[in-house]
C-alpha positions as CSV (number, residue, x, y, z in Angstrom):
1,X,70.0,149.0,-54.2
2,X,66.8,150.0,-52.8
3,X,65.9,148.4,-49.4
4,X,62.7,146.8,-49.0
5,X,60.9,146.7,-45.7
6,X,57.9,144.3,-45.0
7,X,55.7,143.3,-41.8
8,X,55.3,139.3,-41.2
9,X,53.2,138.2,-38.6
10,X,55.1,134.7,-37.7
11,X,57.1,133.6,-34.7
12,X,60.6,133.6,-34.1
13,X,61.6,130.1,-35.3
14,X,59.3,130.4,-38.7
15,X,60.9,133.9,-39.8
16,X,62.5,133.5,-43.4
17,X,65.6,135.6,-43.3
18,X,69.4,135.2,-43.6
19,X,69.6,135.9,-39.6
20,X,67.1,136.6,-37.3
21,X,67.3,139.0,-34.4
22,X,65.7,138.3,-30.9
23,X,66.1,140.7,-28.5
24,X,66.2,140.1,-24.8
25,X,66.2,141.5,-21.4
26,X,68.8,141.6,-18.2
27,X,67.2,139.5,-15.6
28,X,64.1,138.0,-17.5
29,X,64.0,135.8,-20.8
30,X,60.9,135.7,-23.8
31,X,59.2,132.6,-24.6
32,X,61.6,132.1,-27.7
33,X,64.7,132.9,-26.1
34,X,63.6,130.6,-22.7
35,X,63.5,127.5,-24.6
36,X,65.8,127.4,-27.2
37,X,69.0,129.4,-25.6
38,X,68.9,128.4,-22.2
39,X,72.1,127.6,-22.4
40,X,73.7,130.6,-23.6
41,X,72.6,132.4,-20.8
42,X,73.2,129.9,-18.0
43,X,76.9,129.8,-19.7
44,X,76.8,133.6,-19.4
45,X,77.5,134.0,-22.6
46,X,74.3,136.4,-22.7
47,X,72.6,138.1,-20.0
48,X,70.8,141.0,-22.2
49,X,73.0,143.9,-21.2
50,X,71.8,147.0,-23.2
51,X,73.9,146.4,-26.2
52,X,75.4,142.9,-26.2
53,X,75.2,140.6,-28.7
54,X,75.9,136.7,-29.3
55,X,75.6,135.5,-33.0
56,X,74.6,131.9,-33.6
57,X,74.4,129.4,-36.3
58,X,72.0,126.7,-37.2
59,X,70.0,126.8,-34.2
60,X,67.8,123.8,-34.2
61,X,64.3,124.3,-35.1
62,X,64.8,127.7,-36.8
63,X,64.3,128.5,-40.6
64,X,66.8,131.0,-40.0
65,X,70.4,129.9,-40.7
66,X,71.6,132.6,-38.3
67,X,69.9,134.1,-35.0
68,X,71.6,137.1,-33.2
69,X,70.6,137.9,-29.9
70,X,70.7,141.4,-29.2
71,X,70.3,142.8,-25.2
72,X,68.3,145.7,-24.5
73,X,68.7,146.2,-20.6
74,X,66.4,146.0,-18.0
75,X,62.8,146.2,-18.9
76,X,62.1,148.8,-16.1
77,X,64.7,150.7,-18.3
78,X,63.3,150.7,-21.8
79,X,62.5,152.8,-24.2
80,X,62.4,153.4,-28.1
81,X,66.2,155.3,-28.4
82,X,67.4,152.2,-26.5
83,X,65.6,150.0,-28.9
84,X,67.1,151.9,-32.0
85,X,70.4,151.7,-30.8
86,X,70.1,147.9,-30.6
87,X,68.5,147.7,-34.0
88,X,71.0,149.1,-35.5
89,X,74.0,147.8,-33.7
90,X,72.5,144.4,-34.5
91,X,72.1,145.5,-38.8
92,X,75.4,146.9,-38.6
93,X,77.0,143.5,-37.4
94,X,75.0,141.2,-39.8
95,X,75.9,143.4,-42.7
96,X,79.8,142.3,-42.1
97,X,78.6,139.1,-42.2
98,X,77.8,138.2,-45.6
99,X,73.8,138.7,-44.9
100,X,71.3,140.1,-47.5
101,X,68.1,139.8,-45.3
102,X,67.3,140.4,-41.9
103,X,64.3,139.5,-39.6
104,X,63.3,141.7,-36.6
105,X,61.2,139.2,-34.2
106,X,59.4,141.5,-31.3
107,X,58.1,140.6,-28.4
108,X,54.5,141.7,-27.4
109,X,54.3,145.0,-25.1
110,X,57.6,146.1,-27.4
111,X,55.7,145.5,-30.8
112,X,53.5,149.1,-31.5
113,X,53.5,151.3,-34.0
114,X,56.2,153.2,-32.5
115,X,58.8,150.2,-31.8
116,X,58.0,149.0,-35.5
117,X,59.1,152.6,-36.3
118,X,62.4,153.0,-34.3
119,X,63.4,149.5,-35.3
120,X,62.7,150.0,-39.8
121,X,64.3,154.0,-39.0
122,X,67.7,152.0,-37.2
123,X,67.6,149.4,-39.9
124,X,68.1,151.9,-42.7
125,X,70.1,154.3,-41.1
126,X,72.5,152.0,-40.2
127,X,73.1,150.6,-43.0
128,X,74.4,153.5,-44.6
129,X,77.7,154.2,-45.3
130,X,80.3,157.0,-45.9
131,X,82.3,155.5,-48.7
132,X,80.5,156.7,-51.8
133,X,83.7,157.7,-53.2
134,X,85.9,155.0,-52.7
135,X,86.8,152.9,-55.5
136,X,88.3,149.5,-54.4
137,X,85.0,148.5,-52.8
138,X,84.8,144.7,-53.3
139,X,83.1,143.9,-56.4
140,X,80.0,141.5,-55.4
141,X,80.0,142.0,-51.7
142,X,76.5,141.1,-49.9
143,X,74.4,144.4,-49.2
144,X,71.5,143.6,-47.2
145,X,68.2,144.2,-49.5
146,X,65.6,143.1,-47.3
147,X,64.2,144.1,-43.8
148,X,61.2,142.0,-42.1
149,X,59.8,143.0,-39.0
150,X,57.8,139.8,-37.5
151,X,55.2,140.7,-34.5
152,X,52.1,138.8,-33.7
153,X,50.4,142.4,-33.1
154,X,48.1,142.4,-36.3
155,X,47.1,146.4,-35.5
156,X,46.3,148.0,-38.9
157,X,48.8,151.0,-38.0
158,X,51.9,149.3,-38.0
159,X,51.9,149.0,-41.5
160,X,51.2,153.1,-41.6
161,X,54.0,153.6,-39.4
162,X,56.6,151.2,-41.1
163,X,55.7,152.9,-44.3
164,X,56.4,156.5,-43.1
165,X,59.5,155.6,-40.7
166,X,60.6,154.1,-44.7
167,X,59.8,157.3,-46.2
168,X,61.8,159.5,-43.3
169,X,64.7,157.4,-43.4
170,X,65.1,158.2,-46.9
171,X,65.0,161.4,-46.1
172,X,68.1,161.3,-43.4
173,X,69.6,159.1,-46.2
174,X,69.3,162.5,-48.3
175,X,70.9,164.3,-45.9
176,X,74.0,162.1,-45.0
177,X,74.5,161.8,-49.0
178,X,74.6,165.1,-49.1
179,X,76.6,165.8,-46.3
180,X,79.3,163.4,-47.1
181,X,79.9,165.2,-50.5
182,X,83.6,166.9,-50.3
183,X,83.5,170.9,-50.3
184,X,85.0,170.9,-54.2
185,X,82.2,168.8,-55.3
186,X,79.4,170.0,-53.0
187,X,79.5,174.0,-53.7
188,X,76.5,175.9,-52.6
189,X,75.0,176.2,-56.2
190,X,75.7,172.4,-56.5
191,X,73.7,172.0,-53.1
192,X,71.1,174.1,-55.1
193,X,70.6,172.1,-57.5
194,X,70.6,168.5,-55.7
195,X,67.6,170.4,-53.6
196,X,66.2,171.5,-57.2
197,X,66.5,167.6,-58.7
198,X,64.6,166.6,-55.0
199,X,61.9,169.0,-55.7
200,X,61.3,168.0,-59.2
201,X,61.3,164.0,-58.4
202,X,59.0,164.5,-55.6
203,X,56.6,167.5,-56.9
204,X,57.8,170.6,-54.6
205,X,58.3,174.1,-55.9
206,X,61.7,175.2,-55.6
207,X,63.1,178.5,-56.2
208,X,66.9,179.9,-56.0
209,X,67.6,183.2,-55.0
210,X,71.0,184.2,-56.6
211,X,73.6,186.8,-55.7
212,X,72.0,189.1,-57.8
213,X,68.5,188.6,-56.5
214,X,69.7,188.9,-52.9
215,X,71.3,192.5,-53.5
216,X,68.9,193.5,-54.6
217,X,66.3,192.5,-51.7
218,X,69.0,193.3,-49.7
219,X,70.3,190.6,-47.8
220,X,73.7,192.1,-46.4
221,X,73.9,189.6,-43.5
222,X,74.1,186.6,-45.8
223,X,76.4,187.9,-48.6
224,X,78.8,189.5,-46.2
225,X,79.3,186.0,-45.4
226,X,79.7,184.7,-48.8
227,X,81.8,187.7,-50.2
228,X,85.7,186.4,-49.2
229,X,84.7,183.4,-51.3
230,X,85.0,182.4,-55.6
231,X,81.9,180.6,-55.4
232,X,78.4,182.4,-55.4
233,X,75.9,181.6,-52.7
234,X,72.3,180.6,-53.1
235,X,69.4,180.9,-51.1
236,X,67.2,177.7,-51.5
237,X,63.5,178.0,-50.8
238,X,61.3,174.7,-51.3
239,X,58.0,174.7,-51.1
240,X,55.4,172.4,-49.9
241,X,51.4,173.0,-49.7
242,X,48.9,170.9,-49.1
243,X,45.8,169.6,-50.8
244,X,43.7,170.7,-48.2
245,X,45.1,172.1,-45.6
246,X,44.0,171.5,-41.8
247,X,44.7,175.6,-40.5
248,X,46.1,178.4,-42.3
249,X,49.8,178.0,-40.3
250,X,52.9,177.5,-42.3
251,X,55.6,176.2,-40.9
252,X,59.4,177.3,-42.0
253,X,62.4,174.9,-41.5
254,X,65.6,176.5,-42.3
255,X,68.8,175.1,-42.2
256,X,72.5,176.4,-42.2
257,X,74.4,175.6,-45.1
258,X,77.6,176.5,-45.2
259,X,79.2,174.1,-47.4
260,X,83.0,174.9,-46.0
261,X,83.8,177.5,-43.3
262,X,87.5,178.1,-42.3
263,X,86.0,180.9,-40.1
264,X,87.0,183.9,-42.8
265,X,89.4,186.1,-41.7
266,X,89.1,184.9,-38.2
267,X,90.5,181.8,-39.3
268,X,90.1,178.5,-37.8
269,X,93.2,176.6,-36.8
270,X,93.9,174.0,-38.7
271,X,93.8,170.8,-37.1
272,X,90.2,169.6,-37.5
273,X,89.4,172.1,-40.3
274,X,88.4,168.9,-42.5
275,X,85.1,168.7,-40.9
276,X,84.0,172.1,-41.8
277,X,83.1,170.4,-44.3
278,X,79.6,169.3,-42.3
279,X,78.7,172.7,-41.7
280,X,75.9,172.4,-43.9
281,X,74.4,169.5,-42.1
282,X,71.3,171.4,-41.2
283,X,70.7,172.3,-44.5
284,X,71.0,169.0,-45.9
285,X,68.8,168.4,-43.2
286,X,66.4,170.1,-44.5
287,X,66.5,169.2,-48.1
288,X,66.1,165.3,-46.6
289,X,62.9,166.6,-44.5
290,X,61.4,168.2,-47.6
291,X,62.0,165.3,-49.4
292,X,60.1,163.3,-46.9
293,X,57.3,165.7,-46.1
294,X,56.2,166.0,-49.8
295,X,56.3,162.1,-50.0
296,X,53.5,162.2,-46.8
297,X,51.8,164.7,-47.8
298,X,51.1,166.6,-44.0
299,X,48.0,168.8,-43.7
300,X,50.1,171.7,-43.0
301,X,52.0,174.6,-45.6
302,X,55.8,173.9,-44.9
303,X,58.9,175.7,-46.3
304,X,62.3,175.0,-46.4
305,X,64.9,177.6,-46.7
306,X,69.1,176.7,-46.8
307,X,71.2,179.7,-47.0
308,X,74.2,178.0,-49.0
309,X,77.3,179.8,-48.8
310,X,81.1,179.1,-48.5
311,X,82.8,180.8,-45.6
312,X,87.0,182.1,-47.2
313,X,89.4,184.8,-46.2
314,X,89.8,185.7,-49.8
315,X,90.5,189.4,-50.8
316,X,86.9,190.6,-50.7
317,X,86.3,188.9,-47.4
318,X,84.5,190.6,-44.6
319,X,86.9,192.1,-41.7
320,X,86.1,192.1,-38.3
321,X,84.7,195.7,-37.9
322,X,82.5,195.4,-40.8
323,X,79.2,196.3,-40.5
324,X,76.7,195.0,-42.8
325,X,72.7,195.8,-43.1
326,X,70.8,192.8,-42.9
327,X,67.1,191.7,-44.8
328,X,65.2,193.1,-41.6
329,X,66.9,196.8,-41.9
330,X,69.2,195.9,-38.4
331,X,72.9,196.5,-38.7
332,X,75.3,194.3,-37.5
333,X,78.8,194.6,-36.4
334,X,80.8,191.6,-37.3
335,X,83.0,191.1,-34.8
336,X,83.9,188.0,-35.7
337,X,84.0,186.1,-39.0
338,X,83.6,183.0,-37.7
339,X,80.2,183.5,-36.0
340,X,78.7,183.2,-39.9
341,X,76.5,180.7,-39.7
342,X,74.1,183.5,-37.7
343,X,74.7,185.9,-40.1
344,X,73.1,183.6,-42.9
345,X,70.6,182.9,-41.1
346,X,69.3,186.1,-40.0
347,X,68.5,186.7,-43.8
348,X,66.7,183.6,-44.0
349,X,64.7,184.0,-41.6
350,X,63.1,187.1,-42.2
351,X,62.9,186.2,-45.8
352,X,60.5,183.2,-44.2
353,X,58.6,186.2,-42.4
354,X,58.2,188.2,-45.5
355,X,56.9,184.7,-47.1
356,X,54.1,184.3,-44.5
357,X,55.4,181.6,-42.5
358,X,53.7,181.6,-39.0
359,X,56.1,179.1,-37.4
360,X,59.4,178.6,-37.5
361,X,62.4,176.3,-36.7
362,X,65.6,176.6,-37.4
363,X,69.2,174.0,-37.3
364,X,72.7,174.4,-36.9
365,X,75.8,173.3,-36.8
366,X,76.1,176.9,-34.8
367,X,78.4,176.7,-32.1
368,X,81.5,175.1,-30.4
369,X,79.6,176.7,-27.0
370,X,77.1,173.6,-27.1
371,X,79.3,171.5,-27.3
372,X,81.2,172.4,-24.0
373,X,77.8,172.2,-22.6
374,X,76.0,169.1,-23.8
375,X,78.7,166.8,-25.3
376,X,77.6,165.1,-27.9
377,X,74.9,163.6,-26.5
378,X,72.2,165.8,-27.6
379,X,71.1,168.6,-29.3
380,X,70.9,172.5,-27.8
381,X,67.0,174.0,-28.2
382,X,66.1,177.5,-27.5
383,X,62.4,178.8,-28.3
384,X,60.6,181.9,-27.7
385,X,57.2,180.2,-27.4
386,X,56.4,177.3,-24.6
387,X,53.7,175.7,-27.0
388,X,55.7,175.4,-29.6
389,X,58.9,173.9,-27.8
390,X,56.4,171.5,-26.2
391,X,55.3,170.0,-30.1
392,X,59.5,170.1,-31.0
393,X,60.4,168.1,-28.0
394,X,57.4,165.9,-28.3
395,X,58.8,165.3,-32.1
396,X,62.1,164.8,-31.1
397,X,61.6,162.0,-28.5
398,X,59.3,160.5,-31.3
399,X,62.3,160.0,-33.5
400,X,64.6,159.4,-31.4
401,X,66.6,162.4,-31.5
402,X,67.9,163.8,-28.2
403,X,67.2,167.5,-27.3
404,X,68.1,169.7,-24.3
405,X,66.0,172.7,-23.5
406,X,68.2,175.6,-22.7
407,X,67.9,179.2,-21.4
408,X,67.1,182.3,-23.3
409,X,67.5,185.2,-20.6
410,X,67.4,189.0,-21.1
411,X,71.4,189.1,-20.2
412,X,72.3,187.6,-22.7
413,X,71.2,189.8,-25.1
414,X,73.0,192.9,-23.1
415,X,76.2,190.6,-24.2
416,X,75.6,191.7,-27.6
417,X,75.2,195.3,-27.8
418,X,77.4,197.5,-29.4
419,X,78.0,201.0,-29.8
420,X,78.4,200.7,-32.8
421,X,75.6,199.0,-34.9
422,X,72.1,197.7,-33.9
423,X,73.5,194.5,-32.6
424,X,76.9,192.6,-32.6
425,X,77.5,189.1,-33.7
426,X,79.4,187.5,-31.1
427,X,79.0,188.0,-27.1
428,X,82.1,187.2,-25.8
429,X,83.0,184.0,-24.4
430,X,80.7,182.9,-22.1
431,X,77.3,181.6,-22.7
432,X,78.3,181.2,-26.6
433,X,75.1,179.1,-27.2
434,X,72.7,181.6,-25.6
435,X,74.4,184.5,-27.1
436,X,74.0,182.6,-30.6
437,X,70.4,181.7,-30.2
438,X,69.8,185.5,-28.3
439,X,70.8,186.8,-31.9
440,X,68.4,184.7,-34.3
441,X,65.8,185.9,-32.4
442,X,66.3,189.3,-32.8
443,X,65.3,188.7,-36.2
444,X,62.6,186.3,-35.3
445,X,60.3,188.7,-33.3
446,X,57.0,187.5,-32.1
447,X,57.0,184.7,-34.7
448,X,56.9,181.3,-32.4
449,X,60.6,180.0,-33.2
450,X,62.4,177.0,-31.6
451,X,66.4,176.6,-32.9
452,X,68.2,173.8,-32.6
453,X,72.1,174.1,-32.3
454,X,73.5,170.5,-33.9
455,X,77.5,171.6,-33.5
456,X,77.6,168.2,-31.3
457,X,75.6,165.7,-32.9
458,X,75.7,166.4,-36.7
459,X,78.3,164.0,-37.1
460,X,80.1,161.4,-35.9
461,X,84.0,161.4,-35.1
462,X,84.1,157.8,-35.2
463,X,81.6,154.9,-35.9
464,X,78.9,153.6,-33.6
465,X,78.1,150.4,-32.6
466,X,74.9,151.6,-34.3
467,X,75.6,154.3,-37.0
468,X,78.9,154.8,-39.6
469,X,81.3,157.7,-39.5
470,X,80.3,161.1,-40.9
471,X,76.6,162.4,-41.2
472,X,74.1,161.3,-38.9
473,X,70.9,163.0,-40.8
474,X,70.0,165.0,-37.5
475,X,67.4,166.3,-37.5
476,X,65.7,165.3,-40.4
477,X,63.4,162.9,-38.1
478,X,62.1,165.7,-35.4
479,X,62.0,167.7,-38.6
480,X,59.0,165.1,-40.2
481,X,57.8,164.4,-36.7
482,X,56.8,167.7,-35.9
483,X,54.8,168.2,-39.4
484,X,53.4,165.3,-39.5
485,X,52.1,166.1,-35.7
486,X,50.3,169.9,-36.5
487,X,47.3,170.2,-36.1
């Protein structure tokens, strides 16, 4: 069922919904909350902690026949990511609850076009769920239809920005459908062709590159990588331009998709292999972006490019030792089959250089490395170019997706030479991340290149209060953001 968002301008007690969420603050209380739930904060019962939430019934003197209160901290504290999480933590528990529409009510000074944004993107995204292929869902069970988000702010842009933060959550949605899909259903020619059916629905140009077109442009990197495996890769290029365009850049996002890696012949071990099935998040998230970039129509060129591939130690799989020749005419010793997701990307991105594209960002689900050093709090971004990392992390805050600058230094490309080949594809244990990013960009060259390493925020393990299982659609928003931004 599609969900329907919609901006009402009334107050907190005349909002028409199932439930109603108020949000408050630790320490201070809004007009609504002041009068009518005095007492469930003098009983302590509430207090607005970041995250806490008391669900009541039948409050008297409000249409609604349920109002949740939903903390969001200290005001001194605020900001849109903490106001997402609560939006969605707040959906997520109403949806259980047999509710089929819900009412945002915000509070002036937390009502722009931005918090209209980060609230509708929340709403959506966490209502999604990773059961697509269960079959004993209950037959008739409520699904929440309708989102309202009431403000007394009557700025024309709020209706702009509720519109496209619909449009990009769509997109994610894309992207976690995708993801979700098991590896014996979601091959990478299948993956082709759900980017193909996108492009068609939404008016892109799509083109797939098959095994025998990539010989023969010579894309070593990438089918050394697909080669131990029964089923053939694709390289998926989507294309977007506009109308009228407002410089002659092009932007390229490119996105891993290995749609299952067990490492090759450096096999992974096997507990925890399952989720090797998300190693083509990026490139889902990127088939999600496209989606929602053709649907706003930015004044910018953009193309997307997913190297599709499926990473097995069968009997034609690549050894460590090998060395292949890559797109760009450098060799490369693989040292390790399980540093693939590099490989595949080298090819793509000089086949977005040889398409003209004067920009470039890539995602991955590249590296365990990140995750040692970040968690899974955030994102890993390494860029060659200060202006461009500047409009990426601008675009990431935008949407809510966390990123964490980190170092490209001259050493660590000394920790991939070889004597061997032009370049090796792993270098050593320390500094995996930089070592990983140290070797896109030797394919990258002067082009202004920002890559994102998602290893540790693709997916989640287990639920949020805010956000299912599985897929989290990262980062299909900074993805949209940035585009949308260009000028």
């Amino acid at each position: 069922m599609e969900l329907k968002f919609r901006l009402a301008h009334t107050g907190a007690a005349e909002t028409q919904a199932d439930a109603v969420v108020l949000f408050g603050w630790e320490g201070t209380r809004r007009a609504e909350i002041e009068k009518a739930f005095a007492a469930v904060y003098d009983s302590g019962e509430f207090s607005g902690k970041a995250m806490e939430t008391t669900l009541l019934h039948a409050v008297p003197g409000f249409a609604a026949p349920r109002v949740l209160l939903a903390g969001l901290g200290k005001r001194e504290k605020f900001d849109a990511l903490l106001l997402r999480k609560a939006a969605g933590a707040a959906i997520r528990l109403l949806k259980d609850k047999g509710v089929r529409s819900v009412a945002y009510v915000l509070e002036a000074g937390a009502d722009g076009p931005g918090d209209v944004a980060a609230v509708a993107e929340a709403a959506a995204l966490g209502l999604w769920e990773p059961d697509v292929l269960k079959t004993d869902k209950p037959a008739g069970a409520a699904v929440v239809g309708e989102v309202t988000i009431a403000t007394a702010n009557q700025d024309a842009a709020l209706a702009a920005a509720l519109e496209q933060s619909r449009i990009v959550a769509e997109g994610a949605t894309l992207a976690r459908d995708i993801s979700v899909q098991p590896p014996n259903v979601l091959t990478p020619l299948n993956m082709a062709e759900r980017a193909r059916r996108m492009a068609e629905e939404t008016g892109l140009e799509c083109e797939v590159l098959d095994r025998d077109r990539m010989m023969q442009l010579g894309m070593g990197a990438l089918l050394g990588v697909a080669q131990g495996s029964a089923e053939p890769p694709a390289l998926i290029v989507m294309q977007y331009k506009p109308e009228k365009p407002v410089s002659g850049d092009h932007i390229a996002l490119i996105g891993k998709g290995v749609t299952f890696d067990t490492g090759g012949i450096s096999i992974k071990p096997s507990d925890g292999m399952e989720k090797m099935k998300y190693d083509m998040a990026a490139g889902a998230a990127v088939i999600g972006a496209m989606q929602a970039i053709a649907r706003l129509k930015p004044g910018v060129a953009v193309t997307g490019i997913v190297p599709a591939v499926e990473n097995m130690p069968g009997s034609r799989a690549q050894r460590p030792s090998d060395i292949v020749k890559s797109l760009s005419g450098r060799t490369i010793e693989v040292l390790n089959t399980d540093a693939e997701g590099r490989l595949i990307l080298a090819d793509a991105i000089t086949w977005a250089k040889q398409l003209g594209c004067t920009h470039m960002v890539d995602a991955a689900t590249l590296t365990g490395a990140v995750v040692v050093a970040l968690g899974f709090a955030c994102s890993g971004v390494f860029a060659n170019n200060d202006q461009i990392l500047e409009r990426w992390l601008a675009a990431s805050q935008e949407s809510g997706e966390r990123m964490w600058h980190m170092p490209l230094y001259d050493e660590y490309r000394d920790q991939l030479k070889t004597v061997y080949a032009d370049i090796g594809n792993v270098g050593g244990r320390w500094g995996g991340a930089c070592t990983a990013a140290m070797f896109l960009k030797e394919f990258v060259g002067d082009t202004p290149w920002v890559h994102v390493d998602i290893a540790g925020t693709g997916w989640l393990d287990d639920a949020k209060p805010g956000m299912a299982k599985g897929p989290t659609g990262i980062p299909v928003g900074s993805f949209v953001h940035f585009v949308m931004n260009w000028k």
